[in-house]
C-alpha positions in Angstrom: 5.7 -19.4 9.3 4.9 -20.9 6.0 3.6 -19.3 3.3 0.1 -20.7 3.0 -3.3 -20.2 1.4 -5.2 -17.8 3.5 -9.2 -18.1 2.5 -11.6 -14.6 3.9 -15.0 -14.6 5.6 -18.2 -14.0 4.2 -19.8 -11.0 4.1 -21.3 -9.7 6.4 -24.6 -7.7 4.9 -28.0 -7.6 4.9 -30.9 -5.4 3.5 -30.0 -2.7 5.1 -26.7 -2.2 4.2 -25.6 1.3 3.4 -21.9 1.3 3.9 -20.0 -1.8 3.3 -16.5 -1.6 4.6 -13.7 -3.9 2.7 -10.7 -4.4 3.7 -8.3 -6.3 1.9 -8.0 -9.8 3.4 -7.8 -10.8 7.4 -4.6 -11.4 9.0 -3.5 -13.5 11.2 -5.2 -12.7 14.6 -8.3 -12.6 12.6 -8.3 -16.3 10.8 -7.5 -17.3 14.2 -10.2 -15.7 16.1 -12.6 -16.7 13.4 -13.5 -12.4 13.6 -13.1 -9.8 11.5 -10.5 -7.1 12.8 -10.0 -9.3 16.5 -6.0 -8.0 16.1 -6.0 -5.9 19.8 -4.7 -3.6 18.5 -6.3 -2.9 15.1 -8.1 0.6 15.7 -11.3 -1.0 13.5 -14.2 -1.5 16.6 -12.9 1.9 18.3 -13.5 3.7 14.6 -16.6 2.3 14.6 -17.8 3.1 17.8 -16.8 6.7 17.5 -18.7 6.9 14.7 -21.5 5.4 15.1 -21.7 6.3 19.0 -22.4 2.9 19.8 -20.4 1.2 22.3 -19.0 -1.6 20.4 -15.4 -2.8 21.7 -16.9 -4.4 24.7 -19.4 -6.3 23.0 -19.4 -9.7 22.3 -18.3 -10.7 18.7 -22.0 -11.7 17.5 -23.4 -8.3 19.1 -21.1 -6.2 17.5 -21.3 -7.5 14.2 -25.9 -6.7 14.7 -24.9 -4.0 15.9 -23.2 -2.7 13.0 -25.6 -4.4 10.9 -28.8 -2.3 12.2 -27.0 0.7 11.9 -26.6 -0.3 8.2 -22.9 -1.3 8.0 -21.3 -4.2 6.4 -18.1 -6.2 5.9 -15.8 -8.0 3.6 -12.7 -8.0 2.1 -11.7 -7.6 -1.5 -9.9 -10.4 -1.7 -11.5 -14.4 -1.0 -8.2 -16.0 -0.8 -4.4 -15.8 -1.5 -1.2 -17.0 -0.1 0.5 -14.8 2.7 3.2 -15.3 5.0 2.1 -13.3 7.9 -0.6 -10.8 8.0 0.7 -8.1 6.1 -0.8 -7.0 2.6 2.1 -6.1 1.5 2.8 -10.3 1.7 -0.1 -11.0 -0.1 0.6 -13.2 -3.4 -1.6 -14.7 -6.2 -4.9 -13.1 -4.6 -8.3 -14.5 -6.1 -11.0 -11.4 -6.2 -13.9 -11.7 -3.9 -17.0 -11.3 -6.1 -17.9 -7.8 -5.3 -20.4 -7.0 -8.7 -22.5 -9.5 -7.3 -22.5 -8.5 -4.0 -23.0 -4.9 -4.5 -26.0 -5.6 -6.8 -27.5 -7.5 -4.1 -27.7 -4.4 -1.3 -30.4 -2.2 -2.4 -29.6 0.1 0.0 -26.2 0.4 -0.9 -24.9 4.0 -0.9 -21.1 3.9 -0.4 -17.8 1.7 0.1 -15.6 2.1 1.6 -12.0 0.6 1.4 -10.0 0.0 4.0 -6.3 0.6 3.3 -4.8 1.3 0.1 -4.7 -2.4 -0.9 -8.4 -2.8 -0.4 -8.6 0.6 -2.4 -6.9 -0.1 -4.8 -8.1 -4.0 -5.6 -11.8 -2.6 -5.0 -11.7 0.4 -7.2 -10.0 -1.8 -10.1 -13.1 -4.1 -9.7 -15.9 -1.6 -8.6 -14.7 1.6 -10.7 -18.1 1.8 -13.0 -19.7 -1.4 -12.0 -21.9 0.3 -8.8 -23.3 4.0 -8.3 -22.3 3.9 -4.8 -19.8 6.3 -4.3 -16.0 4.8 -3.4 -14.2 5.9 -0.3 -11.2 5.3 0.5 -9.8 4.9 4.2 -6.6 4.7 5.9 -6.0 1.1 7.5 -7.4 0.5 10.9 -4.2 -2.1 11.1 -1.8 -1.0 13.7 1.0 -1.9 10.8 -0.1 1.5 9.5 1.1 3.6 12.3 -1.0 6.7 12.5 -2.5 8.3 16.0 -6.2 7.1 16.0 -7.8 10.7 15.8 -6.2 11.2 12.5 -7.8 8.2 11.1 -10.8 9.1 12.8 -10.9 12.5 11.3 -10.6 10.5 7.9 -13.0 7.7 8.9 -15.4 10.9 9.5 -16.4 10.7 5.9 -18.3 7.8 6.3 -20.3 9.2 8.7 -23.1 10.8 6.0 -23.8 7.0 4.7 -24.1 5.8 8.4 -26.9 9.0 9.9 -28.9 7.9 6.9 -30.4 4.7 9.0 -30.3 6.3 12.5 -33.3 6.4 14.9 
């Protein structure tokens, strides 16, 4: 595996964006896959569903991603680019910032976001921390490197769960 420059996705937002969710930048499976979070294993969709009650995991990639979208969720990673061997963040070296003031300022219904992982948290915060009123959450990793039984990080997750009943029908 060579160490190579691995470039994110763009964001996925819209109008009605309450919660954007960041993680840090997409592994592997995921660059592959052209999709955020498409490791198996990653607990991401399954999160999501819980929470939002909306079955999600079995959805096509394009449904899932309106799906979260009408229920006012977003994605993207704090990081646009940055050379990694393998997916890990922990490989992650000479990481360009995605250009999160400008994004932020662009949702007008932006109430929280929320990092995913303590890379994204900490990457975001250092950019975010006084440059948005939404408030900053941060999450455990959905990534199964960050071994954890999945209601644990749901019970964490659950704090999103004010930003997303907001929008609900």
């Amino acid at each position: 595996m060579s160490t190579a420059r691995r470039v994110g996705f763009a964001p996925v937002v819209d109008e009605r964006t309450r919660a954007l969710i960041l993680g840090s930048l997409p592994g592997d499976a995921s660059l592959s896959a052209g999709q955020y979070y498409a490791h198996p294993r990653n607990a991401f969709w399954r999160l999501m569903e819980a929470l939002l009650g909306a079955p999600l995991a079995a959805l096509p990639y394009p449904a899932r991603l309106e799906a979260l979208l009408a229920h006012g969720v977003g994605l993207w990673d704090v990081i646009a680019s940055a050379e990694r061997r393998g997916s890990l963040d922990a490989a992650i070296r000479n990481p360009e910032a995605a250009d999160l003031i400008d994004l932020t300022a662009r949702l007008p219904a932006l109430h929280a976001v929320a990092f995913n992982g303590g890379t994204a948290a900490r990457a975001g915060r250092r950019i975010l921390e006084g440059a948005t009123t939404a408030a900053l959450l941060d999450l455990p990793s959905s990534s199964p490197a960050h071994a954890r039984p999945f209601e644990r990080k749901l019970a964490q997750w659950s704090i999103l769960s004010p930003y997303l009943a907001a929008g609900r029908a």
